[in-house]
C-alpha positions as CSV (number, residue, x, y, z in Angstrom):
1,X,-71.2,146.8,141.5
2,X,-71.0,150.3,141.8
3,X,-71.4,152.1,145.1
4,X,-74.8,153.8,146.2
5,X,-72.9,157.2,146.2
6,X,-72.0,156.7,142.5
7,X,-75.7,155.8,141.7
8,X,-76.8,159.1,143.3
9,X,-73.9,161.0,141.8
10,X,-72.5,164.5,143.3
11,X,-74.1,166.1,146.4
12,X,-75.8,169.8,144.8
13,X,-74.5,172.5,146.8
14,X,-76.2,174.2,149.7
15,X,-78.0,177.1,148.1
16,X,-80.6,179.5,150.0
17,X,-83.9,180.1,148.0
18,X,-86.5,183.0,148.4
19,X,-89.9,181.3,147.2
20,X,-93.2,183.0,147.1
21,X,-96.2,181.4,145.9
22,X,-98.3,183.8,143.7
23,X,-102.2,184.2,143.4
24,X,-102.4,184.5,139.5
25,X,-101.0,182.0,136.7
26,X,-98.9,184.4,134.9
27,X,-96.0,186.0,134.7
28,X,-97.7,189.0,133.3
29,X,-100.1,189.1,136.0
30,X,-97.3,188.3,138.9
31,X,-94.9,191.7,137.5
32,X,-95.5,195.3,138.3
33,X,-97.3,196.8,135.4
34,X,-94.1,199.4,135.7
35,X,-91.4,196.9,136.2
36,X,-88.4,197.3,134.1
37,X,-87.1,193.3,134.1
38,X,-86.0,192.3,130.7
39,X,-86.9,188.3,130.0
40,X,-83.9,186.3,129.5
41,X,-83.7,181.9,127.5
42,X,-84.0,180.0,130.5
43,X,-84.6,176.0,130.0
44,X,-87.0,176.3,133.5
45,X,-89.5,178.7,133.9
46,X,-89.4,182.5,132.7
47,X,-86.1,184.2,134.2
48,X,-86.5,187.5,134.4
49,X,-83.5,190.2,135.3
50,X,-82.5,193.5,136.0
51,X,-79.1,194.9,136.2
52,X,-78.8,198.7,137.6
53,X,-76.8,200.7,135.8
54,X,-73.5,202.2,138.1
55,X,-74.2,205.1,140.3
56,X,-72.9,206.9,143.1
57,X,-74.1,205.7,146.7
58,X,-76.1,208.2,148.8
59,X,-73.6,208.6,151.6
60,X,-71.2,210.2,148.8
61,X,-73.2,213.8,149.5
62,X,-71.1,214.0,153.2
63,X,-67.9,212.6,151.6
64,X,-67.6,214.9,148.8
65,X,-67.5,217.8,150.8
66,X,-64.0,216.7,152.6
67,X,-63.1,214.9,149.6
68,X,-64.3,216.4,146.3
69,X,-63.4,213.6,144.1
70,X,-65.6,211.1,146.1
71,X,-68.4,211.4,143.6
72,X,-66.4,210.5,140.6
73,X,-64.6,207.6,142.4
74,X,-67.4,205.8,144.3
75,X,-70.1,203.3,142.3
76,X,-72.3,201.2,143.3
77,X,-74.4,198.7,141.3
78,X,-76.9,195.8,141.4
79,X,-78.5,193.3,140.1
80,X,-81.7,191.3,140.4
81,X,-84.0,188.5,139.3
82,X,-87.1,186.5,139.4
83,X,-87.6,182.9,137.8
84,X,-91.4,182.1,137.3
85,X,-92.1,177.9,137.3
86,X,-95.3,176.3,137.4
87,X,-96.2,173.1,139.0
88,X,-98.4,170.6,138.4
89,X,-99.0,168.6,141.6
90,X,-100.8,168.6,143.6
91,X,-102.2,171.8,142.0
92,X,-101.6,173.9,138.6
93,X,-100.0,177.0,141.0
94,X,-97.1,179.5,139.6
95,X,-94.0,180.4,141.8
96,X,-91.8,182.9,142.1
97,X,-87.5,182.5,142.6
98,X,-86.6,185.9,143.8
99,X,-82.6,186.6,143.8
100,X,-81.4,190.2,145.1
101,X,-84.2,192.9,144.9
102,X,-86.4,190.9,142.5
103,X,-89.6,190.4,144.8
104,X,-89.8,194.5,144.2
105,X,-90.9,193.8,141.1
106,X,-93.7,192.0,142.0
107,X,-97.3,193.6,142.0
108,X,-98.7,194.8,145.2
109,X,-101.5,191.7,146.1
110,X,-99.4,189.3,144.0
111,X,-98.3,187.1,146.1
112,X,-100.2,184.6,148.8
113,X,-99.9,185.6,152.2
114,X,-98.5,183.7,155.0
115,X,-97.6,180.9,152.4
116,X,-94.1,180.5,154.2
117,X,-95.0,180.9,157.2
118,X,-97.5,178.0,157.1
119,X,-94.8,175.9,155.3
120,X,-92.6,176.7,157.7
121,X,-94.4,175.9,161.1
122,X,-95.6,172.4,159.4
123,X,-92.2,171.5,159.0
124,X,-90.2,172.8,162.2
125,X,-91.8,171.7,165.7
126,X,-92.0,174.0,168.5
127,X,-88.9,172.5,170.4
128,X,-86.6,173.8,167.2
129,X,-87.6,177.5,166.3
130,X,-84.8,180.2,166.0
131,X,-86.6,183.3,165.9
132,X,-90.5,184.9,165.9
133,X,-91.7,188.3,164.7
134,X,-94.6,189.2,166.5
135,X,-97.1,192.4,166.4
136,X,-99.8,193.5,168.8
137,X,-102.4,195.8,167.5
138,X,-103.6,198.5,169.2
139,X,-103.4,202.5,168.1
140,X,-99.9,202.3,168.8
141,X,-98.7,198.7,167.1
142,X,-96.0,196.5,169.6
143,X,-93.5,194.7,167.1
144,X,-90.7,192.1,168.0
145,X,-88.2,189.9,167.1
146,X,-87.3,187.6,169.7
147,X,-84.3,185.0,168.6
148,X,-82.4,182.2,170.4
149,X,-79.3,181.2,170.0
150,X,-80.3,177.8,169.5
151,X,-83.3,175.3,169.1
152,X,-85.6,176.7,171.7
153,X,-89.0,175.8,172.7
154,X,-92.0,177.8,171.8
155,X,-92.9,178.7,175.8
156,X,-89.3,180.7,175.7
157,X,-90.2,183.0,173.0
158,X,-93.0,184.6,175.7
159,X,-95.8,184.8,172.4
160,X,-99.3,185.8,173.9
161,X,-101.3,183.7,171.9
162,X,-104.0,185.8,172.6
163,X,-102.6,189.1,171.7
164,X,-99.8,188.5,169.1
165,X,-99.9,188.1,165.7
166,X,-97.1,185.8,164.7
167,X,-95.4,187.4,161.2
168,X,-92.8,185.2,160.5
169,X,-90.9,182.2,162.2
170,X,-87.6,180.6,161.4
171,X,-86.5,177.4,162.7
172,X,-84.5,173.9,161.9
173,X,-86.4,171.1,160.7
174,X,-86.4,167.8,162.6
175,X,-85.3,165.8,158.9
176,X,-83.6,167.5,156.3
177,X,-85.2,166.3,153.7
178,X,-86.9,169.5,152.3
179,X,-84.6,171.8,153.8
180,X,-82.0,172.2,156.3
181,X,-82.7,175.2,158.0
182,X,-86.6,177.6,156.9
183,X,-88.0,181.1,157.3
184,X,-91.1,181.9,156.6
185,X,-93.4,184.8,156.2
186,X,-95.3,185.3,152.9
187,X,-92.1,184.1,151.3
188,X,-90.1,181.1,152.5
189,X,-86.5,181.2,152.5
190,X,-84.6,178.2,153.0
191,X,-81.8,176.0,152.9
192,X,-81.0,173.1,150.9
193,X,-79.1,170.5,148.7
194,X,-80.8,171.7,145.7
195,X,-80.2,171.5,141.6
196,X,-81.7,173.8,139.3
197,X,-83.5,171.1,137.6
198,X,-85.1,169.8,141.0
199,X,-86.9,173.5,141.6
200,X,-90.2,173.1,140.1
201,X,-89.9,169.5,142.3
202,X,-89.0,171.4,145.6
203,X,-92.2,174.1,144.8
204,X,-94.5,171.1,144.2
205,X,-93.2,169.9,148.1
206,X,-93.5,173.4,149.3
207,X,-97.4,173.4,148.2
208,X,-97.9,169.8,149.4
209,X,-96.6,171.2,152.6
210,X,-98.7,174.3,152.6
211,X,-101.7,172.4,152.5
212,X,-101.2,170.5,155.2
213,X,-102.2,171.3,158.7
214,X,-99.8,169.8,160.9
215,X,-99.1,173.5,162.2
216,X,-102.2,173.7,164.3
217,X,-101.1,171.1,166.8
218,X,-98.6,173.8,168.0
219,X,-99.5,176.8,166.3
220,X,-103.5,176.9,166.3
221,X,-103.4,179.9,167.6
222,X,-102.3,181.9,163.8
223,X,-105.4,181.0,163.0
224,X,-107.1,183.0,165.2
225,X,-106.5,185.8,162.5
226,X,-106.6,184.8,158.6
227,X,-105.8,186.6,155.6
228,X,-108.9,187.6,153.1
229,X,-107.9,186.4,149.8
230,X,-111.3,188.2,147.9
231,X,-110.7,190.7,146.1
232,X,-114.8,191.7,146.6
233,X,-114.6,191.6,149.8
234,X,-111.1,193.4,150.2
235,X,-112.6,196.0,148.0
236,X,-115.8,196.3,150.2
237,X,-113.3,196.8,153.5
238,X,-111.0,199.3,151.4
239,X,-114.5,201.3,150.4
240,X,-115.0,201.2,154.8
241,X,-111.3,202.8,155.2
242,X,-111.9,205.7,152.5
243,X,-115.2,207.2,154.3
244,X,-113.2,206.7,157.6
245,X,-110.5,209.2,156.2
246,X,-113.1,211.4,154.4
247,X,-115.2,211.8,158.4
248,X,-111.2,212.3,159.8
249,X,-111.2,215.4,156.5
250,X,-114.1,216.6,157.5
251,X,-112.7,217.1,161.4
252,X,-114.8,213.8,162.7
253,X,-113.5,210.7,164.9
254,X,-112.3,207.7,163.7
255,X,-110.0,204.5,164.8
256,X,-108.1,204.2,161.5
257,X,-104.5,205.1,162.2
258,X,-101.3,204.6,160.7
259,X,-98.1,202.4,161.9
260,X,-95.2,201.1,160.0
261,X,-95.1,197.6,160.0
262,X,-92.2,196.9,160.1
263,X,-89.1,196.2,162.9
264,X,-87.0,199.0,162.4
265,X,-83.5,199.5,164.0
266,X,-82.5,202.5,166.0
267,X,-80.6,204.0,162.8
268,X,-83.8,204.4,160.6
269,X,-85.3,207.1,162.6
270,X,-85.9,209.5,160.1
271,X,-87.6,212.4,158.9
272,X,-90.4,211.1,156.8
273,X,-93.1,213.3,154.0
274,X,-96.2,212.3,152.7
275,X,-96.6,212.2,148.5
276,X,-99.1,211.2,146.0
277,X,-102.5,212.1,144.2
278,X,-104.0,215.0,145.6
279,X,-101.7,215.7,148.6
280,X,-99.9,219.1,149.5
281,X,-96.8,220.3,146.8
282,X,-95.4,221.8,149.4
283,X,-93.8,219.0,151.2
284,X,-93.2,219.3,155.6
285,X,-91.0,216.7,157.1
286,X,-92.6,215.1,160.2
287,X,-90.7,212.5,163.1
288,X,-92.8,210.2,163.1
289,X,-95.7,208.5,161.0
290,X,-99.1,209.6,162.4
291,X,-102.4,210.1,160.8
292,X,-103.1,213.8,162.1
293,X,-100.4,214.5,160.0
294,X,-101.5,212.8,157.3
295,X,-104.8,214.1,157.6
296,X,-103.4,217.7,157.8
297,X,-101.2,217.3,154.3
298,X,-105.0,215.6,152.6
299,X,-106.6,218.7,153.9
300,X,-104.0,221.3,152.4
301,X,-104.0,219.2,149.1
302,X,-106.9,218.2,147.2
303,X,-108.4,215.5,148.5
304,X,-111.6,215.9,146.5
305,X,-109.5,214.5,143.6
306,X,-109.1,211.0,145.1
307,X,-112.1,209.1,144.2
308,X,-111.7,206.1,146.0
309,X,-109.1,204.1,147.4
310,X,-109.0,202.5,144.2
311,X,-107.1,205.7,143.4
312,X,-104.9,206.3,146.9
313,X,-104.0,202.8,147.4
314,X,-101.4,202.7,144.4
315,X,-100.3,206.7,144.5
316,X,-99.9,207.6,148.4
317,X,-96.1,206.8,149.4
318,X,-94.4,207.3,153.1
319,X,-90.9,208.9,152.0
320,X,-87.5,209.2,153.7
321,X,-87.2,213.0,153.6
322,X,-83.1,214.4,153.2
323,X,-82.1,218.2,153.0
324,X,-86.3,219.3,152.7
325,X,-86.0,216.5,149.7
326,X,-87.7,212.9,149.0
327,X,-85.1,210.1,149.0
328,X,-87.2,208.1,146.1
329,X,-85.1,204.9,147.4
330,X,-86.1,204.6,150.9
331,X,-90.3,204.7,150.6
332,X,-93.6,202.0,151.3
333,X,-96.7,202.5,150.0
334,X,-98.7,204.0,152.7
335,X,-101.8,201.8,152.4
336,X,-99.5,199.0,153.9
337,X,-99.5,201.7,157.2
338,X,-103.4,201.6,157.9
339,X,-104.5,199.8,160.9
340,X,-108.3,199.3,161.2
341,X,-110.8,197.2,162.5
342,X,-114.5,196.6,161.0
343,X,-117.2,194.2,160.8
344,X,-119.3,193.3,158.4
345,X,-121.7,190.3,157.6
346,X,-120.9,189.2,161.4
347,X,-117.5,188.7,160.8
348,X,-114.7,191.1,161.8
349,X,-111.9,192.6,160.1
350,X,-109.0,194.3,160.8
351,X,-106.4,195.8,158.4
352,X,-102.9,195.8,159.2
353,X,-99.4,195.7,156.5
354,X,-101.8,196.1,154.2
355,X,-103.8,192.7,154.6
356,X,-107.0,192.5,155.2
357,X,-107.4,189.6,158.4
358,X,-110.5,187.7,159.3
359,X,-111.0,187.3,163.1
360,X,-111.8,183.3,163.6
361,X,-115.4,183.5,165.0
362,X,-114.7,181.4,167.9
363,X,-111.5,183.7,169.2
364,X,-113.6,186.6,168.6
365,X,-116.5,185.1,170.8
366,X,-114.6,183.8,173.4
367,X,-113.4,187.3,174.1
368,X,-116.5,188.9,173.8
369,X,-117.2,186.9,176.3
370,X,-114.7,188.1,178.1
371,X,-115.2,192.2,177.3
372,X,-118.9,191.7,178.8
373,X,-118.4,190.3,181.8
374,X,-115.8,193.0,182.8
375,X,-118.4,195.5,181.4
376,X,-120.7,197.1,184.3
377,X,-123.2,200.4,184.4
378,X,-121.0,203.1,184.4
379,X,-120.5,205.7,187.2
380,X,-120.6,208.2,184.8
381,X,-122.5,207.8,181.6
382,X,-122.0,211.0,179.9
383,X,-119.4,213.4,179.2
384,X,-118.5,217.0,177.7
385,X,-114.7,216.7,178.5
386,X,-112.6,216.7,175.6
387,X,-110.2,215.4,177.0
388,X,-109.2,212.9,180.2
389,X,-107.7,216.2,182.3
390,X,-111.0,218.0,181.3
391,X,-112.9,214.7,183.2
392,X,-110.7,214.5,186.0
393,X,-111.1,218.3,186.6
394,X,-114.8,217.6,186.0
395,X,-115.2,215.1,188.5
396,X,-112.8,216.6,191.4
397,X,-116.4,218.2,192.6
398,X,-117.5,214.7,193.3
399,X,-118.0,214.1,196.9
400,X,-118.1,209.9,196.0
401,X,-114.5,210.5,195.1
402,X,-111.2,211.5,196.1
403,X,-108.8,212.8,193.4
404,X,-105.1,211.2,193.1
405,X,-104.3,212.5,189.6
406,X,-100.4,213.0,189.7
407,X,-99.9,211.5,192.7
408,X,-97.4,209.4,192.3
409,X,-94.6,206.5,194.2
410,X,-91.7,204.7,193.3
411,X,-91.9,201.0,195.2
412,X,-89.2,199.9,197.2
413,X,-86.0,199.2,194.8
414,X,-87.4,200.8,192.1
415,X,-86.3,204.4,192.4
416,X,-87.8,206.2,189.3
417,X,-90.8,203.8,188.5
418,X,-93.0,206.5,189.4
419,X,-96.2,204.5,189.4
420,X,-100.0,206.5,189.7
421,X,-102.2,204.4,192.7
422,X,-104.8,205.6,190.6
423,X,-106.5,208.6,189.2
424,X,-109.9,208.0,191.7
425,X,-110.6,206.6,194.9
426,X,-114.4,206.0,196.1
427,X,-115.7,205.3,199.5
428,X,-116.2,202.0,198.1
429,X,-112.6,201.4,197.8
430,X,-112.9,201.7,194.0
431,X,-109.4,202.3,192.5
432,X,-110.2,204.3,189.4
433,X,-108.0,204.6,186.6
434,X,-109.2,206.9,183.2
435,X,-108.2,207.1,180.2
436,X,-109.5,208.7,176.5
437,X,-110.1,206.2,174.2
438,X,-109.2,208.3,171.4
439,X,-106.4,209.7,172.4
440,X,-103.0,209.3,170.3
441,X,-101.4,206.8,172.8
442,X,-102.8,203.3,173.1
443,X,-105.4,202.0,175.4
444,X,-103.2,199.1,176.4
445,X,-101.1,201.8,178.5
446,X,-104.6,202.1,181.0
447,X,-104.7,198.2,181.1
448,X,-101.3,197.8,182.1
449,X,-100.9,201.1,184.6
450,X,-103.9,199.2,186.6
451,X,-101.6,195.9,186.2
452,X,-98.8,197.9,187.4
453,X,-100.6,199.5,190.2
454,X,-102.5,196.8,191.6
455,X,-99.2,195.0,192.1
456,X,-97.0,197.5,193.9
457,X,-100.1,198.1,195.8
458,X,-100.7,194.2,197.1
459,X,-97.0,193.7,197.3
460,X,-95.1,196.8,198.1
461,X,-95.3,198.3,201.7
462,X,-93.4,201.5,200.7
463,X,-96.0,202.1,198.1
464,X,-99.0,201.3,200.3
465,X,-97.4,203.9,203.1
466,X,-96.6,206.7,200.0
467,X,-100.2,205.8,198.7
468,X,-101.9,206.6,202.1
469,X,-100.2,209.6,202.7
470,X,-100.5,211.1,199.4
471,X,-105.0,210.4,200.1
472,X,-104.2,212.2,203.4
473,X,-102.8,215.2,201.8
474,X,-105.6,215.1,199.4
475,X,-108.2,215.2,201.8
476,X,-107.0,218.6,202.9
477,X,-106.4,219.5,199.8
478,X,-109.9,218.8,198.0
479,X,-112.3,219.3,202.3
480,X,-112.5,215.6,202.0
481,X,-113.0,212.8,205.1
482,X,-112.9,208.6,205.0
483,X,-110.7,208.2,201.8
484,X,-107.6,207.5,203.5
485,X,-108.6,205.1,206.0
486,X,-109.4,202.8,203.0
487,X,-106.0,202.7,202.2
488,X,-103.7,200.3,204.4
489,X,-101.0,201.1,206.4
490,X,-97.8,200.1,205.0
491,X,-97.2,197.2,207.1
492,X,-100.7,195.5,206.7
493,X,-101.5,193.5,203.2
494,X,-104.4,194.3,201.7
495,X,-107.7,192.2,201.4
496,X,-107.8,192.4,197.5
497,X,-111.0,191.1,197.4
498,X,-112.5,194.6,199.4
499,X,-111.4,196.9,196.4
500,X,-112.6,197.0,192.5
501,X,-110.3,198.0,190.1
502,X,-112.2,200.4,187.2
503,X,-111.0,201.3,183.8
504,X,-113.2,204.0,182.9
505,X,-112.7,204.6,179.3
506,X,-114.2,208.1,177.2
507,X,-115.4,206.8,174.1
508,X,-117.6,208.5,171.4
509,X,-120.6,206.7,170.1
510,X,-119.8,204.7,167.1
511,X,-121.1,206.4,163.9
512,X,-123.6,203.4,162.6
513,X,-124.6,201.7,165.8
514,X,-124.8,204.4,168.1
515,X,-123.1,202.1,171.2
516,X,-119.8,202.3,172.8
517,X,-118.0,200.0,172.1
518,X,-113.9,199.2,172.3
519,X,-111.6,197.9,169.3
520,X,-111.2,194.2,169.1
521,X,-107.7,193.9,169.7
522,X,-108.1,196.8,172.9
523,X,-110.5,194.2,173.8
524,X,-108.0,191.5,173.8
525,X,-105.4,193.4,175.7
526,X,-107.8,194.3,178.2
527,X,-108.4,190.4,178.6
528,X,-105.2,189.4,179.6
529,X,-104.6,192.3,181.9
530,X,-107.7,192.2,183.9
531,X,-107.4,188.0,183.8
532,X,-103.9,189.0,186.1
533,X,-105.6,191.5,188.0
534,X,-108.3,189.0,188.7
535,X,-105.8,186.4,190.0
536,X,-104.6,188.7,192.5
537,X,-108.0,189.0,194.0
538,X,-109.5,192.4,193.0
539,X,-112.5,193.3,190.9
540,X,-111.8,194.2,187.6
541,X,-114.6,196.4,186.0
542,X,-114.9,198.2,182.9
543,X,-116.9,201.6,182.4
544,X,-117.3,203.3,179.3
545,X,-118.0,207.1,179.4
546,X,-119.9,208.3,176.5
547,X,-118.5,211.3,174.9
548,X,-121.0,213.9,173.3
């Protein structure tokens, strides 16, 4: 009788696949309508390659100067492909085998997002992850990559499940049935024992797997954000983003901003233009992505050109900008930059990588919940500062308050912290801290400079006694009596419950509404914060100041 290993025959070798699962049913539909793949006899699926012609690397422009014959010597090719295979259970659903650069030649809304990273967390449990990419939004987007060494428990990656939005997750199955080791984001990329003719078999597992909802005993929390697959309703939210940038044109306020989504190492920063339909010919350079300057290099072009978004979304690129010239090799489409946040039939949207993300309705009322119950009557309603210097210079005439603007202490073994007590202190032992809400740097920097402050001042006595002395001198400075004596001495602790911690935000009216209001995801942030500020005792208010 003939062994079981002879029955099974060889072992396949370990081979690492990069799957994406793809909206459409066709390869046609799947491909850029630009894409310059050539189909190629395949007995599985439609293979389609590409194979770069030989060329001289980019780097061979600072060689060639010391060594002339660089250019001549020096080639560099590649090649790429894509095999298309279709299942049949449990669903009729087309897949796409990427090899080298071949997922570039997929269109832009192709592919189903978070396909592997839902695969993924089914199939590896919380005690066995290897790394998570993470993003916090807020006008100045937070990215990470935290990884471990080995296996490690969710709890050591440090994910606010409130605040983070989980991108991708990599990890080590508990069998090795499917896989030995996953990665997954939109695409999954695993390791496995797998033969070619067992692929559209594997893909059929990877949509069993996709379905199923295992995930949400550990992971709930992704779900507190979830892709829109309509392409109505996308194109309703992309119609919302296009008047925001035609109000930023015309010299209005808006929340849309820009960030690159990605995690990018210290080497990439780089100078960066801004090209497509209707934008400046005369190309700038700019450090860093921002949407003034965006909106400067729409307002020297022709922006009345663009139609609709319809028309930016494919055309507007991001470029790596060498010697005053584009690099066309290093560049993202700069729709995939937008960050915004919108509601609309009750539900609320925000835009971020280029996908459009529904807000689960019970996350979103829980911490609404939270944002009113911080939010009190404001001690100033309205405004005519421009900015949060032209407020605090507006309010130093105040008798309620004693200015500590730029006052500032560095706690006892921390010798350059540099920490602000606060910018206001009442004779109600309010510690006021303000900030613009639509200034260029993020909201999140208030919540956590009251976080910071409130904790050197309940548990540092060098910063107490600098505190005190600082409200002295400002007394004298500003004809002011009572404000210091609020303040104690450094060698006595605080009551926290005697003083209110106040975030007094400038905002402008929204446009539709008329209220003030704060983005979601500020909202969020500003949860967790004032939840530790809270702990500690204090009174944690929010007061939004109107600007007109």
């Amino acid at each position: 009788m003939a062994d079981a290993g002879a029955l099974v025959g060889p072992v396949p070798n370990i081979v690492e696949i990069s799957l994406r699962l793809m909206r459409g049913s066709t390869a046609e539909e799947a491909l850029k309508d630009d894409h310059d793949f050539t189909p190629m006899p395949s007995s599985i699926g439609q293979l389609y390659f590409n194979q770069s012609g030989a060329h001289p690397p980019g780097w061979v422009n600072f060689l060639e100067e010391i060594a002339p014959a660089a250019r001549d010597e020096f080639r560099t090719q590649s090649c790429s492909a894509v095999l298309f295979v279709e299942t049949k259970h449990p669903a009729k659903r087309l897949f796409a085998i990427c090899f080298g650069q071949g997922h570039h030649a997929l269109a832009d809304g192709a592919v189903e997002t978070g396909f592997g990273l839902k695969v993924t967390l089914n199939l590896v449990s919380r005690d066995r992850l290897r790394v998570i990419d993470s993003a916090q939004l807020d006008s100045t987007v937070m990215q990470k990559r935290t990884q471990a060494s080995r296996n490690a428990d969710l709890g050591a990656f440090e994910v606010d499940t409130d605040r983070d939005l989980v991108r991708l997750a990599s990890g080590i199955p508990s069998s090795s049935d499917f896989a030995k080791a996953l990665t997954g984001r939109d695409a999954l990329k695993f390791r496995a024992h797998l033969a070619p003719t067992r692929i559209v078999a594997q893909c059929e597992r990877a949509l069993e797997l996709y379905g199923e909802t295992s995930y949400q005993r550990d992971f709930g929390f992704i779900d507190h954000v979830q892709p829109v697959s309509s392409r109505t309703l996308i194109q309703a939210l992309d119609d919302m983003v296009f008047e925001e940038l035609k109000i930023l044109v015309d010299g209005g306020v808006s929340d849309l901003h820009l960030a690159i989504p990605d995690i990018l190492g210290p080497e990439d920063s780089v100078e960066i233009g801004y090209f497509g339909l209707g934008l400046s010919s005369g190309k700038e350079s700019y450090l860093e992505l921002a949407i003034e300057d965006y909106v400067s290099e729409l307002r020297k072009g022709k922006f009345d050109t663009i139609t609709d978004m319809r028309a930016l979304k494919p055309s507007h690129e991001i470029r790596v900008m060498k010697n005053g010239r584009s690099d066309g090799t290093h560049r993202r489409k700069l729709y995939s930059c937008f960050v915004f946040e919108t509601s609309e039939a009750d539900n609320s949207y925000v835009l971020f990588d280029g996908i459009w993300y529904l807000i689960e309705d019970k996350f979103q009322k829980d911490v609404e919940r939270s944002y009113q119950a911080l939010l009190k009557p404001s001690f100033l309603t309205k405004t005519e500062a421009k900015t949060e210097q032209a407020l605090i210079a507006e309010l130093i005439a105040d008798q309620r308050l004693l200015c500590l603007d730029q006052t500032r202490s560095n706690p006892a073994g921390a010798p350059t912290a540099k920490i602000e007590a606060c910018d206001f202190l009442s004779r109600q032992s309010e510690l006021i801290h303000l900030k613009d809400g639509h200034s260029s740097s993020p909201l999140s920097h208030l919540w956590n400079q009251a976080l910071i402050s409130a904790e050197a001042f309940m548990g540092d006595s060098k910063f107490r006694g600098d505190f005190r002395r600082a409200a002295t001198k400002r007394e004298v400075k500003y004809n002011r009596q009572g404000f210091a004596a609020l303040i104690p001495d450094g060698r006595t602790r605080p009551t926290a419950k005697n003083f209110t911690v106040i975030y007094g935000v400038m905002r402008h009216a929204h446009k539709k509404s008329k209220n003030l209001n704060l983005p979601f995801f500020s909202k969020v942030a500003l949860r967790a914060a004032a939840a530790r500020i809270d702990r500690m005792g204090f009174n944690v208010q929010l007061h939004l100041i109107e600007k007109v």
